[in-house]
C-alpha positions in Angstrom: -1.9 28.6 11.9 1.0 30.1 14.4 2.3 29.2 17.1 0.0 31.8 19.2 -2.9 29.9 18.5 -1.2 27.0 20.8 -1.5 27.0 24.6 1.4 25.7 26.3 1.1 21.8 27.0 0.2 20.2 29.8 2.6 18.1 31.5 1.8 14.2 32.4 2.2 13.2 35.7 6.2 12.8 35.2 6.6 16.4 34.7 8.4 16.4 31.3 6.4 16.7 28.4 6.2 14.3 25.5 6.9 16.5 22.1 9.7 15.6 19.6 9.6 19.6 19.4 10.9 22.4 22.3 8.3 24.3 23.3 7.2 27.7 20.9 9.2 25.7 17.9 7.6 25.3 14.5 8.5 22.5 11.5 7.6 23.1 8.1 5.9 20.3 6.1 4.8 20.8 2.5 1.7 22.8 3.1 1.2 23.2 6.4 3.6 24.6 9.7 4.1 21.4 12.0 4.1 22.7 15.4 5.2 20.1 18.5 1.7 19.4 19.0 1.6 18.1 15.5 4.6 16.3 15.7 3.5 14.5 19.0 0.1 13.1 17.0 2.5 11.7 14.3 4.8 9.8 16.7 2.3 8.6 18.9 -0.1 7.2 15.9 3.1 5.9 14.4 3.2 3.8 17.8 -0.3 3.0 17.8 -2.9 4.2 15.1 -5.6 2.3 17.4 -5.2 5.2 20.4 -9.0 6.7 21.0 -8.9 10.5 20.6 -8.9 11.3 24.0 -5.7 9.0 24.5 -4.0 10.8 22.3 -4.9 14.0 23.8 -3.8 13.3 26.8 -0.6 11.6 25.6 0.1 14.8 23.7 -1.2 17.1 26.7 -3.7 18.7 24.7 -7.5 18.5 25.1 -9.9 16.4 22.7 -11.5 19.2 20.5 -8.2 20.3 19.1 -6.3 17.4 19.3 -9.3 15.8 16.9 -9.3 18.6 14.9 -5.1 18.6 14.2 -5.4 15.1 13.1 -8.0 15.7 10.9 -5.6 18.2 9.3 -3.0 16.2 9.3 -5.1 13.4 7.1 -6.6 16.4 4.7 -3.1 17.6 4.1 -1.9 13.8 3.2 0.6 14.0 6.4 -1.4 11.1 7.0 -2.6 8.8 4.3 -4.1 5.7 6.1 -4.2 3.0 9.0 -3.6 -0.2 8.8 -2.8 -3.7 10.8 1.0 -4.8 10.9 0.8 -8.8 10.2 3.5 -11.1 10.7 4.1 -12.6 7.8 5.4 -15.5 9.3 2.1 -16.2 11.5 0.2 -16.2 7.9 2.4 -18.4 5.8 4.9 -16.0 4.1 7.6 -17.8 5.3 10.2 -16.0 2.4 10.9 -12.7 2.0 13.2 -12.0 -1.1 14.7 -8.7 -2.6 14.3 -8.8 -6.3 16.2 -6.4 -8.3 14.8 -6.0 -12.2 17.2 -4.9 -15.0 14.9 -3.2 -17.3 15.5 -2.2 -21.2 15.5 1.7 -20.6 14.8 2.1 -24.4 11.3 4.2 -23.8 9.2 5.8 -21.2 6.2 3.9 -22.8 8.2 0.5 -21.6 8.9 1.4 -18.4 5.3 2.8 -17.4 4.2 -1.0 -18.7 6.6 -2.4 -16.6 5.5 -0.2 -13.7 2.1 -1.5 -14.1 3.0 -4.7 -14.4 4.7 -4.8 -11.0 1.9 -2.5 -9.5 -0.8 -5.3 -10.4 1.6 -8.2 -8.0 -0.1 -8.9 -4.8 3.4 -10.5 -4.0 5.4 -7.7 -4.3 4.7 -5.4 -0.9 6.9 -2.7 -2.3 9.3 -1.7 -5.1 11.1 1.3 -5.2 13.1 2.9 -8.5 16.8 2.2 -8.0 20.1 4.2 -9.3 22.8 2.2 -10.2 22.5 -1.0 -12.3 19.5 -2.0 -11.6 16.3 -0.6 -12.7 14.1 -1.6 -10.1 14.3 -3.2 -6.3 10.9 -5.6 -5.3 9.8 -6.7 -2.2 8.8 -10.5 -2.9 7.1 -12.4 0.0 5.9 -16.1 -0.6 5.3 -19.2 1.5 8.3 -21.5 0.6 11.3 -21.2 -2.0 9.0 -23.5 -4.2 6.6 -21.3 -4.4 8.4 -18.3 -5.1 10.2 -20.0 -7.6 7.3 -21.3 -9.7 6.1 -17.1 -9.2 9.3 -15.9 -10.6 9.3 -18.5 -13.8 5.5 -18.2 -14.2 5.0 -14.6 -13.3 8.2 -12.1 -12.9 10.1 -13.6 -15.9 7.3 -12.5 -18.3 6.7 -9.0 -16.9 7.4 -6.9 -20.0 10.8 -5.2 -20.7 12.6 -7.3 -18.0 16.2 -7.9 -19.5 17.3 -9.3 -16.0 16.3 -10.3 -12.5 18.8 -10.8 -9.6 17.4 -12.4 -6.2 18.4 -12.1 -2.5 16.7 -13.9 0.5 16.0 -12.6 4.0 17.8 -14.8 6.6 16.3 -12.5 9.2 14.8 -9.7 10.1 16.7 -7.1 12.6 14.0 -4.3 12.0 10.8 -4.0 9.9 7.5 -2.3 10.0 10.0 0.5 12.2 8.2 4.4 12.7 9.7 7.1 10.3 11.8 9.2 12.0 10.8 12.9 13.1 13.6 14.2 14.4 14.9 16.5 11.1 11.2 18.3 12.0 12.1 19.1 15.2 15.5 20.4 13.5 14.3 22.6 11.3 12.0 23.5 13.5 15.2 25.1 15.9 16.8 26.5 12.6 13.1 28.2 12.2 12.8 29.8 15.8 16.4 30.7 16.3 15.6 32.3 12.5 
């Protein structure tokens, strides 16, 4: 797709458009040319994933047909990869929140993949991420009290396999979770692009 296939955007009643991208700019993603259009549908289903289609189109200033049809793209090319419900955890119990960092024996890639697994198979852990520095790995723990995460830990995370030591942190607050990713490095490259 180019950006001649795009008809210039219709403006809501304020008179300024709504794109993260100048007008007749293109981003590139990893298979496909984001154009402003594109980038519009991902900030505004970052807001809110429950818009109908024809919200969105008119949020984005384009009309249903296409708009319906980018998104569609956008899911097939994994810009995309689901919906889903924010909860607060604190509505539902989770009243703890701890960051977890595992020291792991980096003796074989056989060990760590079981240790992977291990941590991939923990409802309680909402996300972990592969660290640099000393650590090996960095969990996202949520539980309902500290009792209960630390009967988990002693009857759960110490006996994950290849676990040579765990350090814990708790959450005395949130100041930002659950935030939008940011687009603005596509509308940047999408400058660098046009002025290319």
């Amino acid at each position: 797709m180019t950006i001649k296939e795009i008809t210039a955007p219709k403006k809501p009643a304020s008179g300024k458009t709504r794109s993260a991208v100048p007008e007749g700019e293109v981003a590139r993603g990893a298979d496909l040319e984001l154009d402003r259009y594109d980038i519009a549908i991902l900030a505004e289903l970052q807001r809110d994933a429950r818009l109908s289609n024809a919200e969105l189109a008119a949020r984005i200033g384009l009309s249903a047909a296409p708009t319906w049809r980018r998104v569609k793209r956008l899911e097939q090319q994994r810009f995309i990869t689901g919906y889903r419900a924010e909860i607060d955890r604190r509505r539902i119990g989770l009243g703890v929140l701890a960051f977890v960092r595992i020291d792991a024996e980096r003796n074989n890639a056989a060990a760590t993949h079981a240790l992977e697994d291990a941590i991939r198979a923990l409802p309680e852990v909402v996300a972990c991420h592969y660290i640099s520095g000393a650590g090996t790995f960095e969990l996202h723990v949520m539980a309902t009290d500290l009792e209960a995460y630390s009967r988990w830990s002693m009857d759960t995370l110490f006996k994950l396999p290849n676990v040579k030591d765990i350090h814990t942190s708790f959450s005395l607050g949130e100041v930002k979770a659950g935030a939008a990713l940011p687009l603005a490095h596509l509308a940047a490259r999408a400058s660098v692009r046009a002025k290319g």
